[in-house]
C-alpha positions in Angstrom: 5.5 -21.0 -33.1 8.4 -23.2 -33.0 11.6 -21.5 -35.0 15.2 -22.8 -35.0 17.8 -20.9 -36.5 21.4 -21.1 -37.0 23.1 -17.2 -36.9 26.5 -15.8 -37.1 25.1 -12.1 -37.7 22.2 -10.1 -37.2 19.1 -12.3 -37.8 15.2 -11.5 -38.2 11.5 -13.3 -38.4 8.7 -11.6 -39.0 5.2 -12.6 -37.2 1.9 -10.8 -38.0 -0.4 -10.8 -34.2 -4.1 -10.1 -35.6 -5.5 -9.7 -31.7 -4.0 -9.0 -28.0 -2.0 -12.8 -27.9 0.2 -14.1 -25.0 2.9 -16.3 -25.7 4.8 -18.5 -23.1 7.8 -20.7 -24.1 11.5 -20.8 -24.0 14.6 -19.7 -25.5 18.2 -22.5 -26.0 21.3 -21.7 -27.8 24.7 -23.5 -28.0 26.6 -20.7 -27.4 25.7 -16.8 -25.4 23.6 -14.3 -27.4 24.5 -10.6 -27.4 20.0 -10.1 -27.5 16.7 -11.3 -28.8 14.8 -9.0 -28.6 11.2 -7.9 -30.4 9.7 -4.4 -32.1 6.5 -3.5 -33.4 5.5 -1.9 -36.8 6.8 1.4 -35.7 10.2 0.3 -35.0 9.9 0.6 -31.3 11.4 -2.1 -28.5 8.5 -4.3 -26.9 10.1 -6.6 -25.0 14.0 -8.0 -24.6 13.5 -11.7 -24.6 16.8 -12.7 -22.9 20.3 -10.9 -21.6 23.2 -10.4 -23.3 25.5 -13.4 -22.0 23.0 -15.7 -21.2 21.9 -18.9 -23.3 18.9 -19.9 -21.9 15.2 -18.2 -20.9 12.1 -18.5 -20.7 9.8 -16.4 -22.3 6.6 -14.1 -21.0 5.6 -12.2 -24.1 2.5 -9.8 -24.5 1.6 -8.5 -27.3 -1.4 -6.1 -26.6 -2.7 -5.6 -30.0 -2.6 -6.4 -33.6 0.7 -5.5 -35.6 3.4 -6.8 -37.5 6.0 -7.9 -35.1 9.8 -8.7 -35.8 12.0 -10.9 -33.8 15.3 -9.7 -33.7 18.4 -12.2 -32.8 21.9 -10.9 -32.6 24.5 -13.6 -31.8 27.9 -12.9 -29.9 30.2 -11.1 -32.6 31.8 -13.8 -35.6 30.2 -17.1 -33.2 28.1 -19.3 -35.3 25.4 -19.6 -32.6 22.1 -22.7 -32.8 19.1 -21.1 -31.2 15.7 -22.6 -30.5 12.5 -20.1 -30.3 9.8 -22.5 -28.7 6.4 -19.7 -28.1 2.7 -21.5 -28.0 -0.2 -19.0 -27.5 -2.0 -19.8 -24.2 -6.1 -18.9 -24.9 -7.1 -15.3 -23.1 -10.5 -14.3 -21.1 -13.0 -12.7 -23.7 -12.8 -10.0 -20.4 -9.7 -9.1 -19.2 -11.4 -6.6 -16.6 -10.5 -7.2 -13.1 -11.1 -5.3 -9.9 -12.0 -7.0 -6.4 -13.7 -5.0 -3.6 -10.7 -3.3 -1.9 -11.9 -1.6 1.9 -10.1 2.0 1.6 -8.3 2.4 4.9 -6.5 5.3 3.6 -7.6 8.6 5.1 -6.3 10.4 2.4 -8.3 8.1 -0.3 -11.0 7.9 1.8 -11.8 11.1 1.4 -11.2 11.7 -2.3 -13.1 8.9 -3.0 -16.2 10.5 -1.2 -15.5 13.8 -3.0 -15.6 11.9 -6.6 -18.7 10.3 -5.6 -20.1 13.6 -4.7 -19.1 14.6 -8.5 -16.3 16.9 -7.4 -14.5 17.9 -10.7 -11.1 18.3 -9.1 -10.7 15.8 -6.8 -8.6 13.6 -9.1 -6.6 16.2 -10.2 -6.0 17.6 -6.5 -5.1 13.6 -5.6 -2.6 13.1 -8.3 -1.1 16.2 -8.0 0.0 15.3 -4.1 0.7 11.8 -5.1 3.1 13.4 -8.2 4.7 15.5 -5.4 4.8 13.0 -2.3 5.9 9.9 -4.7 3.8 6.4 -4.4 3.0 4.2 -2.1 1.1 6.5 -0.1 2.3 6.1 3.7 0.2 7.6 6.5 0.6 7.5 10.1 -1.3 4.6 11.6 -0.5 3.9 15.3 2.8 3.5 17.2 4.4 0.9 15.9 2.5 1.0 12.1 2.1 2.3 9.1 -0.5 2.5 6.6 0.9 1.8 3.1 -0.8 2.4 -0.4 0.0 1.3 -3.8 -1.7 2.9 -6.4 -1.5 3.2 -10.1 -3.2 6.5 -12.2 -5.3 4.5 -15.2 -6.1 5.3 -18.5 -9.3 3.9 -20.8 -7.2 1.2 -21.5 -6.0 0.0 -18.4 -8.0 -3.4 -17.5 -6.2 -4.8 -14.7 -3.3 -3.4 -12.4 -1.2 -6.2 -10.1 1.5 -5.6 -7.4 4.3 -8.1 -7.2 5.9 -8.0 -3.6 3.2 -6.6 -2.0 3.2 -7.1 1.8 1.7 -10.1 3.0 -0.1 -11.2 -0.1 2.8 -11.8 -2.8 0.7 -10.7 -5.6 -2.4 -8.5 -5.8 -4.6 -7.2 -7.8 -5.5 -3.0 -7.4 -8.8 -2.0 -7.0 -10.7 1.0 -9.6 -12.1 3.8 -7.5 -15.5 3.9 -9.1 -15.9 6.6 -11.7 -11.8 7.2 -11.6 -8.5 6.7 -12.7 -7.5 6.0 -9.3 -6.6 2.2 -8.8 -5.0 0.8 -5.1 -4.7 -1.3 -2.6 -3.7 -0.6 1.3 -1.7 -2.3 3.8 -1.1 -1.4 7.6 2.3 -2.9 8.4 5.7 -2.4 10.6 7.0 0.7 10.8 10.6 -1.4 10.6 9.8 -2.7 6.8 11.7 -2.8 4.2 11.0 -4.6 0.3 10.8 -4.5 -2.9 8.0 -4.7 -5.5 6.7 -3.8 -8.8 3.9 -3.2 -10.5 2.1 -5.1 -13.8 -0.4 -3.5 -15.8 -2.9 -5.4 -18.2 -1.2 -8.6 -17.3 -3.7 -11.0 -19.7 -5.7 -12.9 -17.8 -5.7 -16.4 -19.1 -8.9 -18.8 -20.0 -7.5 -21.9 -17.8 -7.7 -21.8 -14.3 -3.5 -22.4 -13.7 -2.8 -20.6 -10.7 1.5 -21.2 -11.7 1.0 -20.0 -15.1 -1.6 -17.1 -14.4 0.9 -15.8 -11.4 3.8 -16.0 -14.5 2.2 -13.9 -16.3 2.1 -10.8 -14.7 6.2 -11.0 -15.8 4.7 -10.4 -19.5 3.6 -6.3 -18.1 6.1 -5.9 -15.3 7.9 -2.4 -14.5 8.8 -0.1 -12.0 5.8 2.1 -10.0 6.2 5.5 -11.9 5.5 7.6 -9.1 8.0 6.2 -6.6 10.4 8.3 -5.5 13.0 5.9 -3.9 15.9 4.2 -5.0 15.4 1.1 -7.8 16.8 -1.5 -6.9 18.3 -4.4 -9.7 18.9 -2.4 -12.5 19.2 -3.9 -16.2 17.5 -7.4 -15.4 15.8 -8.0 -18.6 13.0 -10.5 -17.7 12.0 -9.1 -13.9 13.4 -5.3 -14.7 14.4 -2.6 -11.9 12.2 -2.8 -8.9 10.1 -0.5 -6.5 11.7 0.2 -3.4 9.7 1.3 0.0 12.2 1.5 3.3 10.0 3.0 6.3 11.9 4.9 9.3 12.4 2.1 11.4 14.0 -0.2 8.7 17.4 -1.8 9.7 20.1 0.2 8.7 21.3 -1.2 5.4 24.9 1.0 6.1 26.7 -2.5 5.2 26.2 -2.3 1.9 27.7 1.2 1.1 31.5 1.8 0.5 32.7 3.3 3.5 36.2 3.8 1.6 36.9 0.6 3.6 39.9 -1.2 2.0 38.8 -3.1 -0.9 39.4 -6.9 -1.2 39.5 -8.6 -4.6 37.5 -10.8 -6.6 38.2 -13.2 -9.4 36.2 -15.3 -11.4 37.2 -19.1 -12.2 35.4 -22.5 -14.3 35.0 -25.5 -12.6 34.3 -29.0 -13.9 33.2 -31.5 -11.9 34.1 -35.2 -12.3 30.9 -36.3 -9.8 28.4 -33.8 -11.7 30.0 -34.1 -15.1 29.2 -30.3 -15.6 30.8 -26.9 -15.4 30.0 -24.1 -13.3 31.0 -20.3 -12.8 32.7 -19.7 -9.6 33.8 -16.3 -8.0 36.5 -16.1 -5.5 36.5 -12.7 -3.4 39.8 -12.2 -0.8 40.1 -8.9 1.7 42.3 -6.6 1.6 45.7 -7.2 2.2 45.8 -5.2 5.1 43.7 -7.9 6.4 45.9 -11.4 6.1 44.5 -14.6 6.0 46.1 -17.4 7.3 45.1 -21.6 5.7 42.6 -21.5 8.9 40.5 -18.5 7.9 37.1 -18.5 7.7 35.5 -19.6 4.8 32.1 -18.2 3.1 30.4 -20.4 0.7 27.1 -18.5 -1.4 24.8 -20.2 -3.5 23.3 -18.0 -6.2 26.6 -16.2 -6.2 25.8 -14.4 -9.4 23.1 -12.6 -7.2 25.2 -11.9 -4.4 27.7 -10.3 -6.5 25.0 -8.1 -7.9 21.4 -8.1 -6.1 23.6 -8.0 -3.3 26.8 -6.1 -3.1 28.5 -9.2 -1.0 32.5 -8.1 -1.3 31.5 -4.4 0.2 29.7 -6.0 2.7 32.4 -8.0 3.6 35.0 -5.2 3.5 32.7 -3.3 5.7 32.3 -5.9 8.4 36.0 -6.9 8.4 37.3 -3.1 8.4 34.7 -2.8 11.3 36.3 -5.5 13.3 32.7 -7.2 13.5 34.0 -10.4 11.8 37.1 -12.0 11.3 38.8 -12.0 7.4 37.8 -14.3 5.9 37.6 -15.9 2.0 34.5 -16.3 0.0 33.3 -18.2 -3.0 30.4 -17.5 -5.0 28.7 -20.5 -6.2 26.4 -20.9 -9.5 24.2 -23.8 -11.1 25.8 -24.6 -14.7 22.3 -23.3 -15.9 19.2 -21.9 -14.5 16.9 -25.0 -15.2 19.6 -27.1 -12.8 19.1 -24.7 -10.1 15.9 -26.7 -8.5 17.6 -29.4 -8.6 20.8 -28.7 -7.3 19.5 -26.7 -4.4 16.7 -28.6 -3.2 18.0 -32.1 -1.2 20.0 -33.7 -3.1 22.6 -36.4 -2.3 24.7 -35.8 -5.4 25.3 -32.4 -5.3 25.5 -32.3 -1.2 28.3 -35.0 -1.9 29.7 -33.1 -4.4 30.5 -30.0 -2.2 31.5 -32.1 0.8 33.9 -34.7 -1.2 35.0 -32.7 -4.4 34.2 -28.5 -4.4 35.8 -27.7 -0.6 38.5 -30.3 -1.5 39.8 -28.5 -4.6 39.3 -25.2 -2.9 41.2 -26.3 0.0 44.0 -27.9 -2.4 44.1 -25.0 -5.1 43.8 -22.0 -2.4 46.3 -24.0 -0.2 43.8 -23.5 3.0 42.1 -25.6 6.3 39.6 -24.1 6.9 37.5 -26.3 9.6 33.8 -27.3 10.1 33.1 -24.6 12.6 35.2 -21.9 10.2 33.1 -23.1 6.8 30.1 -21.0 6.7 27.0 -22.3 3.7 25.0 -19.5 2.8 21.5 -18.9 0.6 18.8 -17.6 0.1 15.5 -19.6 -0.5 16.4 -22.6 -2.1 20.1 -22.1 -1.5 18.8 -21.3 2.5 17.3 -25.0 2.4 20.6 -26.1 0.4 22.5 -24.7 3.1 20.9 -26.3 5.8 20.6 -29.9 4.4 24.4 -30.1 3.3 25.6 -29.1 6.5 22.9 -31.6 8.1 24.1 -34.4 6.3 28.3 -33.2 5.8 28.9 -31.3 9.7 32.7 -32.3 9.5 33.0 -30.2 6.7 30.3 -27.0 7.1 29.9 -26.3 10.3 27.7 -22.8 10.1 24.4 -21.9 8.5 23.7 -18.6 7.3 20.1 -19.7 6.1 17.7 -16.3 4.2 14.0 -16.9 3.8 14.9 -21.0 3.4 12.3 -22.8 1.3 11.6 -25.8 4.2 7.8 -25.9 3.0 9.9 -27.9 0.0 9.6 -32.1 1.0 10.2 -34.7 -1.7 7.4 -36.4 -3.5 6.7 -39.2 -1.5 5.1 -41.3 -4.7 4.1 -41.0 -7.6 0.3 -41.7 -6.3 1.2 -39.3 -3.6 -1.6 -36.5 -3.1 0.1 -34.6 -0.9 3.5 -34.2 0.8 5.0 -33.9 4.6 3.7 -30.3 5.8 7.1 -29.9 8.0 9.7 -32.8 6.4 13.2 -31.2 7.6 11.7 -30.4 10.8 10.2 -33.5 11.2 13.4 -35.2 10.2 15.6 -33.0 12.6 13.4 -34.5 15.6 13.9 -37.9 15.0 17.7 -38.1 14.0 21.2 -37.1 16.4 22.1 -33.8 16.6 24.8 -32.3 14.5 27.4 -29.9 15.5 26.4 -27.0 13.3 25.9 -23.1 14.7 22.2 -22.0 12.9 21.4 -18.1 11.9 18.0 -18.3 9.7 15.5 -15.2 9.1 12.0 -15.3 7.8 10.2 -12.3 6.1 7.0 -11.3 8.3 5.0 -11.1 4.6 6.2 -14.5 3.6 2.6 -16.5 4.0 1.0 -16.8 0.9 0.4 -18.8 -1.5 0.3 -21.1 1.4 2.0 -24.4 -0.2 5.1 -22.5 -0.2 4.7 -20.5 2.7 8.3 -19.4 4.5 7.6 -17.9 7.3 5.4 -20.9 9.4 8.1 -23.4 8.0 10.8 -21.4 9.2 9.0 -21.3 12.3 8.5 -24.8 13.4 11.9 -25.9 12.2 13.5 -23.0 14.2 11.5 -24.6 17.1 12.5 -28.4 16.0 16.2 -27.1 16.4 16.1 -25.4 19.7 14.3 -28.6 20.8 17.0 -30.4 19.6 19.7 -28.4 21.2 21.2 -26.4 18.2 22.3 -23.2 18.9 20.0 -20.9 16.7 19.5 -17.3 15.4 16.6 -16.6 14.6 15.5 -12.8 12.8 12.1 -12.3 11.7 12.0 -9.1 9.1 9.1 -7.2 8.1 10.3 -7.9 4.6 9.2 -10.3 1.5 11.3 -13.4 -0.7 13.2 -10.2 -1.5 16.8 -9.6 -1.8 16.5 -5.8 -1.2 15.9 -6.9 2.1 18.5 -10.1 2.1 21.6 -7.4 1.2 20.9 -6.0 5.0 20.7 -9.5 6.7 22.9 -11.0 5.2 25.2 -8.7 7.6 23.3 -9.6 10.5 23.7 -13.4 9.7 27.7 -13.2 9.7 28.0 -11.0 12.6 25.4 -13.5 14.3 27.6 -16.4 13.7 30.7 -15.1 15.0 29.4 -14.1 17.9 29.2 -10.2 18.1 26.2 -9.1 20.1 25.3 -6.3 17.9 24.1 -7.8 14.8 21.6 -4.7 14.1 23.6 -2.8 11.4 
């Protein structure tokens, strides 16, 4: 299905499924959309296909079973709007059944799985019942410093398949059916300090080509929350990954940082800027304490990548009002930094002379002109998060007279440029390998790695983390280094984020 459409009101097209289909593709307009969105024959919502604002997506779309289907498209108000629908059907498994050979480690499970083999009639019943009232995952005492941790989902006839995204250690997996049950889990013995988020995806469709990329994207086609967690959600309203699972266990860092401690509030506005290098404009968010708080031209200055996720994902501004109120860091200013458009954002934040250049020679510049600040290397602080934790690093590697801290979360250094086009493989360790060889730069390091960040090995975090933390101590950087028994996971990057700033200015209690 390719459609392109043209809409200054409410617009429809009709599209008759006549068996379970997946579709993957992508959505463009000229201009924001209020929604596209799609119902079934009954009127009811099956999927949002992109959030009000935006003007790009891509699309995940699973449509379960035959129907007549309308795609809805509803344009900013009185904007004459060009969109482009690109969906292909990708060719489905004849069986769509899937459920590996799980060990139960659970006591608990353990033994209701040996009553429903012994044909008790309650014993699912009695289970769900305790799991209705206790809230999911299970957690049971393992030893002193762990935990045994298990995600379950309760089945129906129709469920075929049941997948955990952020589950510890693994990433994604795939539950397990208790034979003879509705019962479907999987079991984890982790820290007792861990802290993440994760959802579940039910019937994802299991595709006929064996694409590991495109088979792990498809589990965003089914994705919601676990129904019979009792904790917070986290990241409300997100309309392609939706509100997430939470799990904290006792000994999980404090996250206190990111509640309002009536703390006096600073401010935060939100600015355009074009850029002659790039030839492309960007949003840009500018948050200043309180004025209780003044700020001199030399005050420190905080620059995010992603900064639309840590205005949201992660509540950056209370953070900082907290640690300045606190006296654990000095005021300071901070700018939220976003790719123009999603699609630019692996290329922006991955190495990249152009862009580093661009921060180093144009963005601080005008900051430093238009704010009418100073700020030096050592007070210039780059921050990120996986790509924007490798962005971080690199620009300050290759601009130190200009960023002069690294506030570096889950960085992706298994990333190393294609070396040619013949090129089977790439450099296991390339930024560590290239810190070894080259001089030393004057740049104060704070990087953490989640503890379940190993899989899918080719873009593991935690082992690259590793051996480039060890390539910079060898080096002689001065290094923080905070290993969390978390996932790629912002739930878990809102609390550290805290511990990163504190780290860098040298308070010895980083531990919120």
């Amino acid at each position: 299905m390719h459609q392109h459409f043209t809409i200054t009101t409410h617009s429809q097209w009709k599209q008759y499924i006549d068996a379970p289909s997946y579709f993957r593709g992508s959505i463009v307009s000229d201009n924001p959309i209020q929604a596209i969105y799609v119902t079934d024959s009954s009127g009811s919502t099956v999927r949002q296909l992109i959030q009000n604002g935006e003007q790009e997506a891509e699309v995940f779309l699973y449509l379960d079973h035959a129907d007549h289907y309308i795609f809805h498209l509803v344009p900013q108000p009185e904007v004459r709007t060009c969109v482009t629908i690109a969906l292909h059907a990708v060719p489905l498994k004849n069986d769509q059944y899937l459920s590996p050979n799980h060990t139960i480690i659970s006591p608990l499970l353990f033994r209701t799985a040996q009553r429903i083999a012994q044909h008790d009639a309650i014993a699912e019943t009695t289970f769900w019942t305790l799991m209705d009232k206790r809230g999911t995952p299970l957690i049971e005492e393992s030893d002193g410093n762990n935990t045994i941790v298990t995600f379950l989902y309760q089945g129906d006839t129709s469920t075929q398949n049941v997948l955990v995204l952020g589950a510890p250690y693994d990433g994604q997996v795939q539950l397990a059916q208790i034979p003879n049950s509705n019962i479907w889990f999987k079991s984890y013995e982790i820290p007792n300090s861990s802290r993440f988020s994760y959802r579940i995806a039910v019937n994802v469709p299991q595709l006929a080509d064996n694409n590991w990329t495109e088979q792990y994207l498809a589990a965003f086609s089914t994705i919601k929350v676990d129904p019979k967690n009792h904790q917070p959600q986290f990241n409300h309203g997100d309309a392609l990954f939706g509100s997430a699972s939470t799990l904290t266990l006792a000994q999980a860092p404090s996250d206190s940082t990111i509640e309002e401690h009536r703390s006096p509030k600073g401010s935060v506005k939100e600015l355009q800027y074009y850029s002659q290098q790039l030839n492309n404009t960007r949003t840009v968010h500018l948050y200043q304490p309180h004025t209780k708080y003044p700020l001199d031209a030399s005050s420190p200055l905080l620059i995010l990548f992603d900064g639309s996720e840590y205005l949201s994902k992660v509540p950056t501004p209370v953070i900082l009002d907290n640690l300045i109120a606190e006296g654990r860091i000095p005021p300071m200013r901070a700018v939220f930094i976003d790719t123009p458009s999603p699609k630019l954002r692996a290329q922006e934040l991955t190495p990249n002379t152009a862009f580093a250049n661009f921060l180093a020679t144009e963005f601080k510049p005008w900051l430093c002109e238009s704010l009418n600040i100073r700020p030096d290397a050592k007070n210039t602080i780059l921050s990120g998060s996986s790509f924007g934790g490798l962005a971080s690093l690199y620009i300050a590697y290759k601009y130190p007279e200009q960023f002069g801290k690294v506030l570096s979360q889950s960085g992706s250094f298994w990333w190393a440029p294609q070396t040619s086009p013949q090129a089977v493989t790439k450099p296991e360790h390339w930024f560590a390998d290239i810190i070894v060889q080259e001089p030393t730069q004057p740049i104060d390091i704070y990087m953490n790695a989640g503890l379940f960040e190993i899989k899918p090995k080719s873009y593991e975090i935690l082992e690259t983390n590793r051996k480039l933390v060890s390539a910079l101590k060898t080096r002689g950087y001065r290094v923080t280094f905070e290993e969390v028994a978390c996932g790629h996971d912002y739930f878990s990057w809102r609390v550290t984020l805290a511990h990163g700033l504190t780290a860098l200015f040298n308070h010895p209690q980083y531990q919120t």
